[in-house]
C-alpha positions as CSV (number, residue, x, y, z in Angstrom):
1,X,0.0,0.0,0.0
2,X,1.4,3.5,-0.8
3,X,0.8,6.2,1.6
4,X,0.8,9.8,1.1
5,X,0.4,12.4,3.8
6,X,-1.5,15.7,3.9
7,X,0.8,17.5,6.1
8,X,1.0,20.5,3.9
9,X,-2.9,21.0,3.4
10,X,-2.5,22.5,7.1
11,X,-2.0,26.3,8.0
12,X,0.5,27.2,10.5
13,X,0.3,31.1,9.6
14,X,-3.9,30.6,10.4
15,X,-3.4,28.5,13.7
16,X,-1.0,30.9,14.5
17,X,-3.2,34.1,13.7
18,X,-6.4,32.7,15.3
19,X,-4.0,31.7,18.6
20,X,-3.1,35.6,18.5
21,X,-6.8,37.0,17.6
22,X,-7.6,34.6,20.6
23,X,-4.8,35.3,23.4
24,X,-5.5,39.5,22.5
25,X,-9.2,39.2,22.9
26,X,-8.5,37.0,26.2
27,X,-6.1,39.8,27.8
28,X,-8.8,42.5,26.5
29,X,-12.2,40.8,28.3
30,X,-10.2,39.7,31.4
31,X,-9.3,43.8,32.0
32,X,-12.7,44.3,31.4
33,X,-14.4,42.2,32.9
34,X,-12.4,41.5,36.1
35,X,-13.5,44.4,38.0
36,X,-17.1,43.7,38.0
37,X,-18.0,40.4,37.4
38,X,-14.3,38.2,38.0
39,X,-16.4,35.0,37.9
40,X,-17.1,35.6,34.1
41,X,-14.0,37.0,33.7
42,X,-12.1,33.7,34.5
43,X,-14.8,31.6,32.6
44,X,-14.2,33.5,29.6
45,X,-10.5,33.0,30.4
46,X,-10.4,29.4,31.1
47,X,-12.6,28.5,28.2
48,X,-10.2,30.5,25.9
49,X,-7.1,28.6,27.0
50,X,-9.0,25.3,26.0
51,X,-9.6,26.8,22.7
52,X,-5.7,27.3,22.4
53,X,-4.8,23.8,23.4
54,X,-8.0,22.6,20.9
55,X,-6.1,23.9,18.3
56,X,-2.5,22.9,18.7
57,X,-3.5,19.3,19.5
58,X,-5.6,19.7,16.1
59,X,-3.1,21.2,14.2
60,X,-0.5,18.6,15.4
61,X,-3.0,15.7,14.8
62,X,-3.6,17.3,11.0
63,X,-0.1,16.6,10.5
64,X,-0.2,13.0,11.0
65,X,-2.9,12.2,8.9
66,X,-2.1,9.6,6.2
67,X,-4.0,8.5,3.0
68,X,-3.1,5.2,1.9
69,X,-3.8,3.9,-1.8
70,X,-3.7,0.5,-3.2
71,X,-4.8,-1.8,-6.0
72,X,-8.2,-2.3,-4.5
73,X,-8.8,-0.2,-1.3
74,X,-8.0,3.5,0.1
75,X,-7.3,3.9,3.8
76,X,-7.6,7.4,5.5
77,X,-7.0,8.4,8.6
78,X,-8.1,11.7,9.7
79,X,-8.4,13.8,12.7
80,X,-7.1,13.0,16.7
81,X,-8.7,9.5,16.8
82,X,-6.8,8.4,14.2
83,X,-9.7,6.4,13.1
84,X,-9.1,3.8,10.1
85,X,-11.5,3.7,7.3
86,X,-11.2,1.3,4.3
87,X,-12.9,1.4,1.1
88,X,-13.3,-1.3,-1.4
């Protein structure tokens, strides 16, 4: 079976850029927010820095999907679960 990957169909400059947007917007509401209602503040906070690690672990699993082709089947594995899917 010959395998190709599709490493380079990811965006680094995108993961990168949204992380940014994110960690900016993050630093922005906690100012804001913190004085008056610190509860939401560190909601907003903490569910932000899950969004961060969302999407390094999904960038990093994006580049170790594999799409595997031969005479008679195609296997692709996609995503974190790494889930194999065979086609006749």
């Amino acid at each position: 079976m010959q395998e190709f990957t599709y490493r380079s169909a990811r965006s680094g400059s995108l993961v990168l850029g949204l992380g940014f947007a994110i960690a900016i917007e993050t630093g922005v509401l906690q100012l804001w927010l913190a004085p008056h209602h610190p509860v939401l503040a560190w909601i907003f906070t903490l569910s932000s820095s899950w969004m961060l690690g969302w999407l390094a672990m999904d960038y990093h699993a994006l580049g170790h999907g594999t799409l595997g082709v031969d005479v008679d089947a195609i296997d692709l594995r996609v995503g974190r679960g790494q889930q194999r899917r065979t086609c006749s």
